[in-house]
N, C-alpha and C positions, 0 to 999 in steps of 0.2 A: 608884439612886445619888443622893447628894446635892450638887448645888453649891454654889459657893461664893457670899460676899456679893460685894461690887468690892472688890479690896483696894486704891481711894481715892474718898477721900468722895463718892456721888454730885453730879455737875453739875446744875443748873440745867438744867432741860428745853431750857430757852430755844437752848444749845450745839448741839442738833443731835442728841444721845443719844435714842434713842427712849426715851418716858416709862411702861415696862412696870418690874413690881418682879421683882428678880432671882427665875431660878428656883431650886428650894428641892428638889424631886423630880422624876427624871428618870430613864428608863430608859437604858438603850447604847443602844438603837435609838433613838428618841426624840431622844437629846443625837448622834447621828449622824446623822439627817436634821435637824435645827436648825444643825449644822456643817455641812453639804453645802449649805443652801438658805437658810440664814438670810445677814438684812443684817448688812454687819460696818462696826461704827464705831469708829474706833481710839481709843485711851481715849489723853488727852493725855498728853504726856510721859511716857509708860509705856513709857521701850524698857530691858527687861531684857540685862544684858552677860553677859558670857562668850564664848567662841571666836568663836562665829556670831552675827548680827544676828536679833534675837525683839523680839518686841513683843504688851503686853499690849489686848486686843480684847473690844468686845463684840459679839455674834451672836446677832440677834432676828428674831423673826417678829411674828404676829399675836398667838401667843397664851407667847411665853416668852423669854425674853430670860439669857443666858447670858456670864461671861467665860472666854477662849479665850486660848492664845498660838499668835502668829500666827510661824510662821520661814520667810522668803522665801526661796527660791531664789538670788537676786541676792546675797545677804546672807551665802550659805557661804563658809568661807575654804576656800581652794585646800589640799587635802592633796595630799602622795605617793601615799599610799595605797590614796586611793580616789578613783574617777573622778569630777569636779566635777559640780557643780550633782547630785548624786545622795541629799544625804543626807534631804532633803524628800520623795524618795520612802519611801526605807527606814523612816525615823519610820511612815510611814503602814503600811509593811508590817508593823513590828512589831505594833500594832495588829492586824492581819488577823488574823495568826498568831495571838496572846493569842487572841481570839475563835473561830477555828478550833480551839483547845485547850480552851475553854469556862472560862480560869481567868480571864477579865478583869480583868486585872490594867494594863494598859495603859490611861492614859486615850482615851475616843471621840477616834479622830482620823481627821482627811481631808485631801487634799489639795484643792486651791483654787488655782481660774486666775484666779477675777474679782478677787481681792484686794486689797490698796493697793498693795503693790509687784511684783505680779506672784505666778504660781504657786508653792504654797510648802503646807508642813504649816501646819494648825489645829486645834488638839489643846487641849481642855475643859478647862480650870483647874480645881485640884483642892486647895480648903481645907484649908490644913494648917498645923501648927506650924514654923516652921523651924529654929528650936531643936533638932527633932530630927531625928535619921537614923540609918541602920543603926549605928552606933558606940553608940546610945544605948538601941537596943531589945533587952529580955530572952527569956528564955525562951517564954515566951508567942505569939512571932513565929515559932516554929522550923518551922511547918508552911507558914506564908506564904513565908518566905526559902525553904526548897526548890523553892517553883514558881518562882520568882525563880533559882535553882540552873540548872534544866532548861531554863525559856526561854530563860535566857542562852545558855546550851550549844548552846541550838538555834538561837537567830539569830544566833548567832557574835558575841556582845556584846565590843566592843573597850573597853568605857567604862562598867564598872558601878561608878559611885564610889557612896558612901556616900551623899550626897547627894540623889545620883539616886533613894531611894526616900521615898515622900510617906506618912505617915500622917495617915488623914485623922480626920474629928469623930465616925469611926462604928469608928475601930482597925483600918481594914481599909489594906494597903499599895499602895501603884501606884508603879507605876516610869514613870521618865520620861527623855528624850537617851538617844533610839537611832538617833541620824544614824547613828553608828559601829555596825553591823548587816551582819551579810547577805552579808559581803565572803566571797568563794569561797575564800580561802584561810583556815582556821584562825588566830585572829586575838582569842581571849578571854583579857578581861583584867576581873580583878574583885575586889571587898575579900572574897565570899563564898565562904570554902573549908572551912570548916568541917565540911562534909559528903561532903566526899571519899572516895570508895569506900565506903559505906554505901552498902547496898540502896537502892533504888527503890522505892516503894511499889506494889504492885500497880494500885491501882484510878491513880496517876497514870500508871503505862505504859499502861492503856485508854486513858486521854485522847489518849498519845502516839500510841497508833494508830488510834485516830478519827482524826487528824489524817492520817496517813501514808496511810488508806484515803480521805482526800478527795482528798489530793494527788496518787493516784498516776495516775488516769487523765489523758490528755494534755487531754482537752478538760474536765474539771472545773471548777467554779464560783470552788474555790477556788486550782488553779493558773490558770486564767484570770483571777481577780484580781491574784495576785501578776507573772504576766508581763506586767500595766501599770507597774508598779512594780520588782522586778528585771530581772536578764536573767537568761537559759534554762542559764547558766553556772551561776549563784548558787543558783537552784530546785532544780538538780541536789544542790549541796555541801549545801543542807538537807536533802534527800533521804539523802545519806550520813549527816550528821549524827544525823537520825531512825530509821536503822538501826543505828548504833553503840548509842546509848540501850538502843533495845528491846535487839539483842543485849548487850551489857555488865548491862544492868540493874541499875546503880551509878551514884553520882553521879559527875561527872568528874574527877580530880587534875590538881593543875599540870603545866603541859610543861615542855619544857627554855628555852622563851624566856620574852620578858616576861610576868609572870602577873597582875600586879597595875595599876592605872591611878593615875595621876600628877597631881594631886596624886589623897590617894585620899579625901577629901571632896568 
């Protein structure tokens, strides 16, 4: 995959910023051990708004140097909905999953205790237009938005606004803000319904169940990751989730509650 440049004009070495040139190529694996272990310097006056407290970072080592946004813990605003200080985890579970499903579509993300403000998601910035968003892409995207369709369905996405998805310099889509994930009760809410009741594609129900056959043993790699990050409630309601799929073998239709996310950019 490729990162991005800084989107503000490199500082003067002299600030503090290690004096490496942005990286340019980078595997998932790679740009997630550089997020796990790389140093993180917070780029000035880069705190991005919206609901929650983000902020834009960079995260370097010896040999690559990357920009990241960093969302604290401390920094979530209290919902109803879902149990506090959680959504930092889920971000990072979305992740898991995309890579468990092998569609990586999710940018590299991890969580991080040593951080500036405490433990929180750090999740790879991902160059892109902002000009554009799902409201503005054609035909061309129809096979991307289906995966985009099923993970939602499968992490129980409460917040898929249009916005949420990043084209990047290479046409390839990531989604991104998946605090709102994971929650055990049914709880999707998305601008993407176009694909309602159509068939599944074959070979992406394999994927599904690669995923279902990692998860299903209790001591597995991959439900032993996610029960750092959800609880054994939430694994399960995937777990149902992941059998509706394969059994229905169609994409999902609206329910009877709210379907759509607010605003829906």
């Amino acid at each position: 995959m490729t990162t991005n440049q800084p989107p503000t004009p490199p500082p003067d070495p002299a600030d503090g910023r290690p004096d490496k040139p942005e990286t340019q190529e980078i595997t998932i694996e790679r740009a997630e051990e550089l997020l796990t272990n790389g140093l993180i310097t917070p780029v000035a006056g880069a705190r991005l708004w919206g609901s929650n407290y983000s902020m834009l970072i960079y995260v370097s080592d010896s040999e690559l140097q990357a920009t990241a946004i960093y969302k604290p813990q401390r920094g979530e605003r209290p919902l109803w909905d879902f149990p506090d200080g959680t959504l930092c985890y889920r971000e990072t579970a979305a992740f898991v999953i995309s890579e468990a499903l092998g569609w990586q579509i999710v940018p590299p993300t991890v969580l991080r205790a040593d951080a500036p403000h405490g433990i929180g998601s750090v999740q790879l910035f991902i160059d892109h237009d902002p000009a554009i968003n799902y409201f503005n892409l054609d035909d061309n995207f129809v096979h991307q938005l289906q995966l985009f369709v099923l993970f939602d369905y499968l992490v129980n996405n409460a917040d898929r606004k249009g916005g949420h998805l990043l084209l990047d310099q290479q046409g390839k889509l990531w989604g991104i803000d998946h605090g709102l994930t994971l929650h055990s009760i049914f709880k999707m809410r998305t601008v993407i319904w176009e694909f309602s009741q159509q068939a599944i594609a074959p070979p992406l129900l394999d994927d599904i169940q690669t995923m279902c056959n990692q998860l299903t043993p209790s001591q597995s790699p991959l439900r032993t990751k996610l029960a750092e990050l959800i609880s054994e409630e939430e694994i399960t309601a995937l777990q149902q989730r992941i059998q509706r799929l394969l059994e229905d073998k169609c994409y999902p239709a609206p329910g009877p509650g709210p379907n759509h996310p607010w605003p829906p950019v």
